[in-house]
C-alpha positions in Angstrom: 0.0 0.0 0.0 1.5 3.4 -1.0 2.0 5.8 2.2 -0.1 9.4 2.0 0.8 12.3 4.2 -0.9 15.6 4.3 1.2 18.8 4.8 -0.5 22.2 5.6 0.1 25.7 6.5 -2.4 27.6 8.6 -2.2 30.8 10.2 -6.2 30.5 11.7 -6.6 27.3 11.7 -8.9 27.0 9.4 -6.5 25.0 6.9 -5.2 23.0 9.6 -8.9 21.7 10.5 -9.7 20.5 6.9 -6.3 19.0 6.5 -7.6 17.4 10.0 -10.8 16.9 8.1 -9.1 14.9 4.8 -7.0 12.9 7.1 -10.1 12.0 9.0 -11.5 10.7 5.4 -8.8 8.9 4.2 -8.1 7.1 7.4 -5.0 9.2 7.4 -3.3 9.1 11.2 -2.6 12.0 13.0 1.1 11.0 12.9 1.0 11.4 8.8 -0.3 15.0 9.1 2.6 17.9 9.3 2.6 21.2 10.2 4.8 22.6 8.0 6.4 25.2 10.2 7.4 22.1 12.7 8.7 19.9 9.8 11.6 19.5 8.0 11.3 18.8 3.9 12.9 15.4 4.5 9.5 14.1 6.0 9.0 13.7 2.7 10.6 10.8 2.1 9.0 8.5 3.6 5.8 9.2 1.4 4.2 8.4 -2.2 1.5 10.9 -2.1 1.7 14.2 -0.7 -1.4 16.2 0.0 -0.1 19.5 0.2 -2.8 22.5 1.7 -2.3 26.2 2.0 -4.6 29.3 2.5 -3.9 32.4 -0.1 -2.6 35.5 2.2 -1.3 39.0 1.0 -1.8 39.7 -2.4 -1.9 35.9 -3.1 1.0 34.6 -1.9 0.9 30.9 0.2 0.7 30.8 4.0 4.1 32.2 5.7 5.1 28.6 7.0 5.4 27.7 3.2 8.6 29.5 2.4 11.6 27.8 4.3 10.2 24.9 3.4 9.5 24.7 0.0 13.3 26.2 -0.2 14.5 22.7 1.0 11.5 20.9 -0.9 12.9 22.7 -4.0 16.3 20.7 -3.5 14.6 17.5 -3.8 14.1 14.8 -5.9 10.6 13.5 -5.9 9.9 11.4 -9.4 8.0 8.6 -8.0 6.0 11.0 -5.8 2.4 11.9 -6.5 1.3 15.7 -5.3 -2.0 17.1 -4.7 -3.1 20.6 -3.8 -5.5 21.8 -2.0 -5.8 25.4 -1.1 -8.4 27.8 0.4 -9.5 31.4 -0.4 -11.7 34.1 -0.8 -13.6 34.9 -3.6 -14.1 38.2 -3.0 -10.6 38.8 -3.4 -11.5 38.0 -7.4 -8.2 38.3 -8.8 -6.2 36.6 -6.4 -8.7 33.7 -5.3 -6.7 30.9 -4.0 -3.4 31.9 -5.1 -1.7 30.3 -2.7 -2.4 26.9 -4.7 -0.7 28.3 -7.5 2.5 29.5 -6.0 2.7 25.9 -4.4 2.8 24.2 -7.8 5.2 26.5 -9.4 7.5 26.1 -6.9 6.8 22.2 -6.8 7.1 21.7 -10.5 10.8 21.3 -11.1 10.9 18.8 -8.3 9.8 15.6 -10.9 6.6 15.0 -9.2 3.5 13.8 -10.5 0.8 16.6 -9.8 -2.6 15.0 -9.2 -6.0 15.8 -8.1 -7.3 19.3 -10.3 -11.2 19.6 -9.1 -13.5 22.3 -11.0 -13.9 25.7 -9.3 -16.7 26.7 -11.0 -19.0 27.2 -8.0 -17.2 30.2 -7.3 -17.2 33.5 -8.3 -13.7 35.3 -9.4 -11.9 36.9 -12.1 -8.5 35.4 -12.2 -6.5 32.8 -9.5 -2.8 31.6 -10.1 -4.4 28.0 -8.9 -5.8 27.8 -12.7 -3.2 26.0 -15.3 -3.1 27.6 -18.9 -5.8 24.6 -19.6 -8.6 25.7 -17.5 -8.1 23.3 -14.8 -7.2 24.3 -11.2 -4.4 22.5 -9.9 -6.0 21.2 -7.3 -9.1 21.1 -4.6 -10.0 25.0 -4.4 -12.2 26.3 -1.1 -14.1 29.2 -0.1 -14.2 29.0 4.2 -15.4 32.8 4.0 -18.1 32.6 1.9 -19.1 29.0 0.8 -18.5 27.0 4.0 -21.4 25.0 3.2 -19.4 23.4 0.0 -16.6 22.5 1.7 -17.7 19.2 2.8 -19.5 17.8 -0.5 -16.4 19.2 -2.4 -13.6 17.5 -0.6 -15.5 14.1 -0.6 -15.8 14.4 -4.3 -12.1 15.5 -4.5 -10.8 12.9 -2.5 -13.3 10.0 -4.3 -11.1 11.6 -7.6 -7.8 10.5 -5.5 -8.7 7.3 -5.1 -7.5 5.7 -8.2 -4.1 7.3 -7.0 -4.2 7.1 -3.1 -4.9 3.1 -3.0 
């Protein structure tokens, strides 16, 4: 069975509780879920998916905790490794909605990984996001805790029964 870990970056807590929340769902232990501000980029390792979370802050940057990390993450090698986003936002903040999501991938991109899990955003309402590819497609699981709480649940079940082909 190939190993899944979840890393996140929360400032509120609000990412932190639906990492918590897809952890719970994938019968993910507490043990496999990081903080990345108390974590090292070698956790990695150990791992065949990554499930990788961040909130959008700024003018669309990812969470703080992000940074030093994905400076070591950069360095590594992870072909044979399967990534999936998941990010949260605000869509009143139309042309910088999730962000965060977007800043992860092009910083994960040169690492060799194999990026999984794009999930439609169209139930929300913004102008541009750096979480959409030049396709269309978001590169991952996009949420609105401000304004659309009440889609978060049905939209990480359906993004996570898109995983499974990959997570199992």
């Amino acid at each position: 069975m190939k190993k899944t870990a979840i890393f996140y970056g929360s400032n509120t807590g609000t990412t932190e509780k639906v990492a918590e929340t897809i952890a719970e769902r994938l019968g993910i232990a507490a043990e496999h879920v990081y903080n990345v501000a108390e974590t090292a980029p070698s956790a990695l390792g150990g791992y065949t998916n990554l499930i990788f979370g961040t909130s959008t802050w700024g003018d669309g940057e990812e969470q703080e905790d992000w940074y030093d990390f994905l400076d070591g993450v950069e360095e590594l090698d992870l072909r044979g490794k399967r990534i999936a986003l998941f990010g949260l936002g605000d869509e009143t903040m139309a042309d910088t909605f999730c962000n965060g999501v977007g800043e992860l991938h092009k910083r994960l991109v040169g690492t060799g990984a194999q990026f999984i899990g794009s999930y439609p955003a169209n139930v929300y309402k913004f102008r541009s996001s750096k979480a959409i590819g030049p396709d269309g497609r978001p590169f991952g699981l996009l949420l609105d805790q401000v304004n659309h709480p009440d889609l978060t649940d049905g939209r990480i079940d359906g993004w996570l029964l898109s995983l499974n082909q990959f997570l199992n």
